[in-house]
Every structure is written in structure tokens, then in C-alpha cells.
C-alpha atoms as a printed R data frame, in Angstrom:
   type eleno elety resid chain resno       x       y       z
1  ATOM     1    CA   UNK     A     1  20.148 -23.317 -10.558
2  ATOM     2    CA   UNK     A     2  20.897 -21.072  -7.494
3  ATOM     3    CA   UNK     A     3  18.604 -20.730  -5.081
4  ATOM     4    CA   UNK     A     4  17.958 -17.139  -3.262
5  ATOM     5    CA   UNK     A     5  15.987 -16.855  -0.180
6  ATOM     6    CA   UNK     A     6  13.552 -18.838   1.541
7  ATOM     7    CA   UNK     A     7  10.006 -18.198   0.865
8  ATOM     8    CA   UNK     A     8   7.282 -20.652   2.585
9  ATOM     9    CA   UNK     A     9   4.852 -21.567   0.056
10 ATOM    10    CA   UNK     A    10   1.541 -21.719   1.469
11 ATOM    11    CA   UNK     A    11  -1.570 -23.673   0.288
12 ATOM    12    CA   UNK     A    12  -4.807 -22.390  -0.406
13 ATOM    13    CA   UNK     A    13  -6.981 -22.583   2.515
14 ATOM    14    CA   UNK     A    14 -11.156 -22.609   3.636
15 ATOM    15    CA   UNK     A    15  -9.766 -20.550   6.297
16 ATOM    16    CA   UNK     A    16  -7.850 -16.874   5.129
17 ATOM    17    CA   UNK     A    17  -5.429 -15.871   7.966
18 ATOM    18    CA   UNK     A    18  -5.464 -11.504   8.401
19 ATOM    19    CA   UNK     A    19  -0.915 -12.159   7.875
20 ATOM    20    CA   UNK     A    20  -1.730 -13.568   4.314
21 ATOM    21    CA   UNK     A    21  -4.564 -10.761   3.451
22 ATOM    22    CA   UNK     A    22  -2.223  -8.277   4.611
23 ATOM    23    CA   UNK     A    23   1.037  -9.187   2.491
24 ATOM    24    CA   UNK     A    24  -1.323  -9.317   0.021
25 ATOM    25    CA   UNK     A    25  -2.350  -5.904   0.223
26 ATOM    26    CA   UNK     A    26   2.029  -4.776   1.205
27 ATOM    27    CA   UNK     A    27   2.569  -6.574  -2.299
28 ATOM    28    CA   UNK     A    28  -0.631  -4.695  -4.182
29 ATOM    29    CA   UNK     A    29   0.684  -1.471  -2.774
30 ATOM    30    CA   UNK     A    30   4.631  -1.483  -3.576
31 ATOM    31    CA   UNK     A    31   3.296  -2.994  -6.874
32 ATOM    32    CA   UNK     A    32   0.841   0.077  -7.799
33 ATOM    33    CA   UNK     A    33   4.488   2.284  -6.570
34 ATOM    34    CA   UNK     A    34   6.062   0.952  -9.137
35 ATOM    35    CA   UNK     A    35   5.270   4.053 -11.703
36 ATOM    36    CA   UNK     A    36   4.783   7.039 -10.895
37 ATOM    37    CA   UNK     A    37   1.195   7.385 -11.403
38 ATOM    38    CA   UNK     A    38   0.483   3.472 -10.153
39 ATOM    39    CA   UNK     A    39  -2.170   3.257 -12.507
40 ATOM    40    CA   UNK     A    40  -1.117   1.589 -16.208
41 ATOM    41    CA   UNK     A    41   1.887  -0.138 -17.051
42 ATOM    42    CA   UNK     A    42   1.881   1.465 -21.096
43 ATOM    43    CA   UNK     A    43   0.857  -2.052 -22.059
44 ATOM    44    CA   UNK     A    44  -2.221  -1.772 -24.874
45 ATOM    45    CA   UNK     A    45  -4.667  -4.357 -24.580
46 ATOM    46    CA   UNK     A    46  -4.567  -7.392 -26.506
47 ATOM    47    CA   UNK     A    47  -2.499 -10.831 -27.332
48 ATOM    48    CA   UNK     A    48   0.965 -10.669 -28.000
49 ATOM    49    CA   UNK     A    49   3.017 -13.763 -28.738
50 ATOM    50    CA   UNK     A    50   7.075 -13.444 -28.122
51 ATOM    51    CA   UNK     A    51   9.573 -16.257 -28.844
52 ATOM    52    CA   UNK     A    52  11.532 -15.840 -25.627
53 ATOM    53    CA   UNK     A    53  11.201 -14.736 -22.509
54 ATOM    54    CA   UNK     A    54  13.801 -12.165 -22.943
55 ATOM    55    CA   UNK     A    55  11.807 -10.623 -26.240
56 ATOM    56    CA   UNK     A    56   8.949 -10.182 -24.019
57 ATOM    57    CA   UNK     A    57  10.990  -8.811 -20.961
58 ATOM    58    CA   UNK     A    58  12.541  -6.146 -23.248
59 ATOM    59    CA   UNK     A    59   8.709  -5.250 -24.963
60 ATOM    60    CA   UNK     A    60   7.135  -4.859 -20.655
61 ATOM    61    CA   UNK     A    61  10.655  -2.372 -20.099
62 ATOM    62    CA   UNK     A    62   9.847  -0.451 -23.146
63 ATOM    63    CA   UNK     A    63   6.165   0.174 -22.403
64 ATOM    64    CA   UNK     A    64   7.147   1.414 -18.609
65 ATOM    65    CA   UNK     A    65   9.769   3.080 -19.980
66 ATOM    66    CA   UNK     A    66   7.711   4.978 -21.967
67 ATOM    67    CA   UNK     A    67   5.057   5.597 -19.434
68 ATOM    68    CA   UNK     A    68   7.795   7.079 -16.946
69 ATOM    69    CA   UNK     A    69   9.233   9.512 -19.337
70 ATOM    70    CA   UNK     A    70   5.811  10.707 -19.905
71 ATOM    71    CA   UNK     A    71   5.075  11.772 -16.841
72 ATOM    72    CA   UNK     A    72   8.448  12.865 -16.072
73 ATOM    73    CA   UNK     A    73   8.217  15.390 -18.778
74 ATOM    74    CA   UNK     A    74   4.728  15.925 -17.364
């Protein structure tokens, strides 16, 4: 296993620090940048069950794929 980066895993606390609330809120916002609309992912609601990891990777690609090329055409 290869390790990349170091990232300082912090404990949950009684006491919220304003650093943690605001990479919180850097990681919401480059997450809702993510598509162009930063809304839905394409991903219907409900269960789905995959047998690996990869199956499941390649279903989460497809739906933003399609979401993309939506609003591209858009």
C-alpha cells in the first residue's frame, strides 16, 4: 500500500474550532463545483447493490456523465 500525503486526522470534539468549520465549508463548496449546475449528481434515489467497488465506480461516472452532457447541450 503506498501512502500519499499527510493528512492529520482529528477527533471529534465538545469544542468546534472556526479552521475545522471552515474546511468544512472549502470541501462543501469545491464539492457542489464539481458539475456544472452543483446541484444533483444523476443518481435516482434508491438501494443499489454492486459486487465491486469498481462496478459501482463505473455506475457514479455514468450518472455524472450523463448529467454533464445534459447541460452541456443545454
Amino acid at each position: 500500500m503506498k501512502t500519499l500525503g499527510r493528512r492529520e486526522i482529528r477527533r471529534i470534539s465538545a469544542k468546534p474550532s472556526g479552521e475545522l468549520l471552515t474546511q468544512g465549508a472549502l470541501f462543501n463548496d469545491a464539492l457542489h463545483q464539481l458539475l456544472p449546475t452543483g446541484q444533483t449528481t444523476g443518481m435516482r434515489k434508491g438501494i443499489r447493490r454492486f459486487s465491486t467497488h469498481e462496478e459501482m465506480n463505473q455506475h457514479q461516472d455514468e450518472c455524472m456523465i450523463k448529467v454533464m452532457v445534459h447541460h452541456a447541450r443545454r
